[in-house]
N, C-alpha and C positions, 0 to 999 in steps of 0.2 A: 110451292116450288113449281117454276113453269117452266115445262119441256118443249123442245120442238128441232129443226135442223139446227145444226151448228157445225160452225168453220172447221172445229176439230176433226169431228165425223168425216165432213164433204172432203177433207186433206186426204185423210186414209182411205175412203170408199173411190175419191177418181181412181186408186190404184188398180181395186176391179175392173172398174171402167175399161180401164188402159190393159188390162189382161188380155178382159172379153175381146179388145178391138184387135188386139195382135193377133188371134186365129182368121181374121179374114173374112170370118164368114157373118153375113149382114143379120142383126140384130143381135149377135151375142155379147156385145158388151153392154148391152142393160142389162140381157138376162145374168151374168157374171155379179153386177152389180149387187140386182137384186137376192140371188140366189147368195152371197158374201154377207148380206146384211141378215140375211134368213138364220146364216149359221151364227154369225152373232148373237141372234134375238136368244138363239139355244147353250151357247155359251154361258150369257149374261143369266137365264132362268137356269141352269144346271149351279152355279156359283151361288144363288139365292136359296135357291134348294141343297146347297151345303153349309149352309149358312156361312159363309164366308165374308158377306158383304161388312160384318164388323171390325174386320181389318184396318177397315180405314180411318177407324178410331186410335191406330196406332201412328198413324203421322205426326208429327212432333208440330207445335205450335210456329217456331220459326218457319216451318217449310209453310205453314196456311199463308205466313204473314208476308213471306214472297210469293206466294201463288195467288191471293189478290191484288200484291200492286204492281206485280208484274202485267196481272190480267186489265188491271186497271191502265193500265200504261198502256198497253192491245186496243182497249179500247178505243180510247182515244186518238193513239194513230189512226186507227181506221175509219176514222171520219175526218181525215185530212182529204181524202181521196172526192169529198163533196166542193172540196175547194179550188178544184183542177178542171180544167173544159178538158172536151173531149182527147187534146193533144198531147192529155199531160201536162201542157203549162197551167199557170195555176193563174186564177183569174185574178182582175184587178179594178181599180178606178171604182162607179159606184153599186160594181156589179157585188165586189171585193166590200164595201161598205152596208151596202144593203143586207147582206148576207150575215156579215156580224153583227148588224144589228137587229136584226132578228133572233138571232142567236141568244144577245143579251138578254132581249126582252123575253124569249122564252124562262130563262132561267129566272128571271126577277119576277117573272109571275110563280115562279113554282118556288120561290123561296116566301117571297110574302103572301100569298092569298091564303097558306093555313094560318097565319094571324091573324088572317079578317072571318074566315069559315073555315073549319074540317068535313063537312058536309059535303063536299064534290072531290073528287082525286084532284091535286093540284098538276100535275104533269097533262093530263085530258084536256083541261081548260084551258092551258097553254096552249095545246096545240092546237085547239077551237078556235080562241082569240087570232092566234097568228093567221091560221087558216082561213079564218073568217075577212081579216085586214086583206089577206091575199088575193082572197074569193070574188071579193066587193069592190078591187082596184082599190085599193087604199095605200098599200102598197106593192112593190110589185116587186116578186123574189120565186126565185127556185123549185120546182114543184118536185114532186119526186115522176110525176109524166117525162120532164125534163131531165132528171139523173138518168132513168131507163135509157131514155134517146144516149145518152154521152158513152154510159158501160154498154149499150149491146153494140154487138157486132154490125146487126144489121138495122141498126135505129129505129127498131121500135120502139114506142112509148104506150106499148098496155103488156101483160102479163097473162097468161094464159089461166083459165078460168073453170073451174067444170068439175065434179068429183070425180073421184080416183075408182077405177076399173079394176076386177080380178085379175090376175095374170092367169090365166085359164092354160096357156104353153108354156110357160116357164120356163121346165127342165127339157122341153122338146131338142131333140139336137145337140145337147152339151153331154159331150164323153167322158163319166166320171172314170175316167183310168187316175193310175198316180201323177201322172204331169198336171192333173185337175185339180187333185187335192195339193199339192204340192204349192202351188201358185195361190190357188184358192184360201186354203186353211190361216196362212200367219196373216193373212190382209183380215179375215173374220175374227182373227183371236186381237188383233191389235185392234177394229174397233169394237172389240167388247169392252177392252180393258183402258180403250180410253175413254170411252164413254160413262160409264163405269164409274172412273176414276175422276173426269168432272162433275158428273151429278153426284157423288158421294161429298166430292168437296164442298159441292155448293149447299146441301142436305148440311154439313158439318156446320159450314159460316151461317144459313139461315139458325139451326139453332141455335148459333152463338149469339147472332142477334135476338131472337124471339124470346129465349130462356126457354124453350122447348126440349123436345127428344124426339127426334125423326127416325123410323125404323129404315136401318140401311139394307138390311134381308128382303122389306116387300118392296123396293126402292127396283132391288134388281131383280126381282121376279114381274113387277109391273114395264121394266123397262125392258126386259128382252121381251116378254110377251107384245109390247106395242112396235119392237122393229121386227120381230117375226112378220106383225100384220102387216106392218108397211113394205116390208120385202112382197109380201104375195099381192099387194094392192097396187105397185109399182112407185114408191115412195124412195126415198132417198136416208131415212131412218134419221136418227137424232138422240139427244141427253137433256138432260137438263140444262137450260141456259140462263148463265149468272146475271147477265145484264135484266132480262124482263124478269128475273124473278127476285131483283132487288129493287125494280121498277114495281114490281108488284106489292110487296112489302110496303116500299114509300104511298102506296094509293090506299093501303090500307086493306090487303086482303092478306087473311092472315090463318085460311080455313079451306079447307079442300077446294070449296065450292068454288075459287078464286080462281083455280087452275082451269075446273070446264065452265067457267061463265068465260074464259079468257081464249079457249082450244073453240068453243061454239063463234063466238065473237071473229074469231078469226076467220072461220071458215064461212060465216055468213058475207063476212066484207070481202071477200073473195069472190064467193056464189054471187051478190048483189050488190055486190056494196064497192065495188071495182074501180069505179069512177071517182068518187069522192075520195079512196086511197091516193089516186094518180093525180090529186089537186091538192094534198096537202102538203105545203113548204118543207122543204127539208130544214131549210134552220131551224123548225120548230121541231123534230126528231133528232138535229146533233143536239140541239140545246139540253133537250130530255138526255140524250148520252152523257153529253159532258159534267150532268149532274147528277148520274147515276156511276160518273169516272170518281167521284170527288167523294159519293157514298161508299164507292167499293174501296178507293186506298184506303191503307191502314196509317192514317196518319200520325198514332202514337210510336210507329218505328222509329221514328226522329229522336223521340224521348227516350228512347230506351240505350241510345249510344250510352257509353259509357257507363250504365246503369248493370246489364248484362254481361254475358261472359261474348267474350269476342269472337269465338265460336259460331253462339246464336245471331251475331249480327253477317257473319262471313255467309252461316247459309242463307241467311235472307236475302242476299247480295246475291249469291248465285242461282237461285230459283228466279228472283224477280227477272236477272237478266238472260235467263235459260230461255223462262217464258219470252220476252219481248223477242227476241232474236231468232225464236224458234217456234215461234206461235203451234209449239205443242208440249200441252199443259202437263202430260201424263211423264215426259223424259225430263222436264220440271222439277214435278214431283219426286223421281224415281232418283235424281240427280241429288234433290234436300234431302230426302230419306239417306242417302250413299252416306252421303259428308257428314249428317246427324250422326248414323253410326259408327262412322269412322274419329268423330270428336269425342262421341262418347265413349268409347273404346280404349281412346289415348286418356282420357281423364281421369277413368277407372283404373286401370293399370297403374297409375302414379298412388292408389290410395290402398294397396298393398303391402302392410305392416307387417315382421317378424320377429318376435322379441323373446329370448331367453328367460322363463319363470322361476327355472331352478337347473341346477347345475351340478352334478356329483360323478364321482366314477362309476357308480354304476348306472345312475340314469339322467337322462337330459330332454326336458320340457320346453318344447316351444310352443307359444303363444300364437296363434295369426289372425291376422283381421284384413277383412276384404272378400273381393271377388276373385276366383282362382279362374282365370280362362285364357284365351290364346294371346292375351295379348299382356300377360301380366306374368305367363309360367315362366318367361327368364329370369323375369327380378326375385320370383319367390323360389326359384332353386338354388339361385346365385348364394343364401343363406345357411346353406345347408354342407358340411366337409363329413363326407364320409369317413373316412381315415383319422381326424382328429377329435372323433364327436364320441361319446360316452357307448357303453354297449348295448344299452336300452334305451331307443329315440324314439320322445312320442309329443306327436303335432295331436293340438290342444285347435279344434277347429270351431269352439262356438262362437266366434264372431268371426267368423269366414265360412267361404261359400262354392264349391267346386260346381262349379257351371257348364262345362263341355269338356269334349275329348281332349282337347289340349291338357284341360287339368287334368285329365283320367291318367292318360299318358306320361305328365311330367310325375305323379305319385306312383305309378309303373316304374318307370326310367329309377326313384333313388330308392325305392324297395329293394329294387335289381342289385344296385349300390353299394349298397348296405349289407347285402346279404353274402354279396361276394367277399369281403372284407370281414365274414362270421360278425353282424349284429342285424340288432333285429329292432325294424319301424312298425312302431304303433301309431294308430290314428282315433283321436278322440273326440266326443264330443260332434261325431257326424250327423246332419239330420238325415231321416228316412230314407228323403229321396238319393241323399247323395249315397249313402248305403250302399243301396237297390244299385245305385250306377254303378259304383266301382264296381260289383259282384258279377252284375251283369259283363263288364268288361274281364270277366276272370284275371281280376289282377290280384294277385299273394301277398296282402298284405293283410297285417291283425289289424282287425279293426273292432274295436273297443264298444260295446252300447249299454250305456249307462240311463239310469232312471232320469237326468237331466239332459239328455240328448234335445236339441233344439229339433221344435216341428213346425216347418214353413206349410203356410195354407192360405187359400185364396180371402182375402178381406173381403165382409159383408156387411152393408149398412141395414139394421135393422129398425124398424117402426111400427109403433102400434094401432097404425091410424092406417 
């Protein structure tokens, strides 16, 4: 997986920026910046050191599967922006020809040259060839010298160059009173948490392609550790980014080493390598995107209409367009996670059964099955007449399951019931845990523990190898 800045980051970190620049006073909006990215870097390692980063193993499959084609869909808008001269109008005639043609032919190299060798990354060679064509007048298109010139302000076409310095004054100057942390703090805790939150993702989808296990605990102890350093080195911080590190996968790197042959690589063509950056075609970099848009949709979505419950496709539908719309990934996500639980929620509650086992004047046995919790206790009281029910009521619970206070409460509420009316609820067949709750809840009610009481416990795959 290859880290580095990302659009998400730079979203929530101008925030500091925009802090520091509102006290007025000259240079604090770096140091705001950097000193926001500092308390992240310690967020991000404190959350790794609670081992929390497994978390992210609980996102439901539908939300990945709109969070890459929504991201997929990101993508490639954003290489619309190569197709626009400086005015915004979007070019044309054979400037407008040239340019997808290039484009073409980067992608046609990177689809058939592993037919003919796997021996060279096919995406590198692309952009050699193109480059090369470019280089030599062969043909004549778009450098990235040329994009610089159109985005900067002040038309430059080189990029600044040079390793990164201590911040040796930092904190000189900045008044940690509460108006500091105040401002300071939710811009550091949102980019922990969205940074975070992309690299775990992207950590998720890589193993789903490799058939690996990526550990997401040293993920975010190695990632606050490196925006720590980049806070005090004067760096702008970063996550994981999906695009080069599915780029990376397709060249064939599939092993740590991938990542600092890729961090060294970069910063050499930076230190020295400067030039030959500012000559290579852009069509030959959208081209590489547009066939890293096409690796990252999830094109089996298509298939699954009608296959699935309409639910899973509703959240697919609102992550992907969360994402496009809001080009931030993390309210995406939080947005598929809402609507999952709130699907799964209403599905559960309908599978809430109560059935009569036996029936006498003195005693009357009900049967339940299901999950007993907040979103289910209307339909499973609704079952129950105090005033017409036998003198001795006992809930039979081994295929049912009291999950939260809602359930505590609604078996609170008809004990109470019950009791007002002189009879008396038993509860049967409880496992441990729910036991342990109700008691804990000091609710009065008998509760029954039999040699067959059911005991829920965590599943284990064991192997002797």
């Amino acid at each position: 997986m290859i880290c580095g800045a990302t659009g998400a980051i730079a979203i929530v970190a101008a925030q500091a920026y925009q802090l520091g620049a509102a006290t007025g006073i000259e240079g604090m909006d770096y140091k705001y910046l950097f000193i926001a990215l500092i308390l992240a870097g310690i967020i991000q390692t404190t959350i790794g050191l609670c081992k929390l980063g497994r978390l992210i193993r609980l996102v439901p499959h539908p939300v990945m599967m709109g969070f890459v084609n929504g991201l997929a869909v990101v993508i490639a808008l954003g290489q619309l922006v190569f197709f626009k001269n400086k005015d915004g109008s979007w070019i044309e005639g054979s400037s407008l020809a040239m340019m997808v043609g290039l484009v073409v032919l980067t992608m046609a190299i990177i689809v058939f040259l592993p037919k003919l060798t796997k021996a060279v990354p096919p995406s590198l060679m692309a952009i050699l060839a193109v480059g090369l064509a470019t280089y030599f007048g062969v043909v004549d298109g778009r450098t990235v010298a040329d994009v610089l010139e159109t985005l900067s302000k002040d038309g430059s076409r080189t990029f600044d160059t040079g390793l990164p310095t201590f911040q040796g004054g930092l904190f000189g100057g900045v008044t940690f009173d509460w108006a500091f942390w105040k401002g300071i703090l939710p811009i550091s805790i949102t980019i922990a948490i969205v940074g975070l939150i992309e690299s775990l993702l992207t950590l998720q989808l890589i193993d789903e392609i490799t058939d690996s296990r990526g550990k997401s605990n040293r993920e975010c102890l190695a990632q606050g550790a490196a925006n720590m350093a980049s806070g005090f080195f004067g760096g702008m911080g970063g996550c994981a980014t999906i695009g080069q590190s599915l780029l990376n996968m397709k060249s064939g790197g599939r092993g740590r080493t991938s990542g600092i042959v890729g961090a060294l690589s970069l910063a050499a063509f930076i230190l020295f390598g400067s030039k030959f950056i500012l000559a290579i075609p852009i069509a030959a970099l959208v081209g590489v995107m547009f066939m890293i848009v096409i690796a990252t949709f999830e094109w089996s979505t298509f298939k699954t209409i009608g296959k699935v419950p309409n639910s899973d496709i509703f959240v697919i539908l609102v992550v992907t367009l969360v994402t496009i719309f809001s080009h931030n990934l993390a309210l995406a996500v939080l947005c598929g996670i809402i609507v999952s639980a709130l699907a799964f929620a209403v599905k559960s509650s309908q599978h809430v059964t109560v059935d009569v086992v036996k029936d006498t004047d003195d005693e009357k046995v009900y049967a339940v099955e299901g999950m007993i919790y907040f979103a289910s206790v209307s339909d499973f009281v609704e079952n129950f007449k105090a005033r017409s029910d036998s003198k001795n009521i006992v809930i039979d619970f081994e295929k049912a399951r009291i999950c939260d206070h809602s359930g505590i409460d609604a078996i609170h509420a008809m004990s109470e019931r019950y009791r007002k009316v002189g009879k008396t609820l038993h509860l049967r067949h409880l496992s441990a845990d729910c036991r342990n709750m109700i008691k804990r809840a000091g609710t009065l009610v008998d509760i029954e523990v039999l040699p067959d009481d059911p005991d829920y416990s965590v599943a284990r795959l064991r192997s002797d190898k």
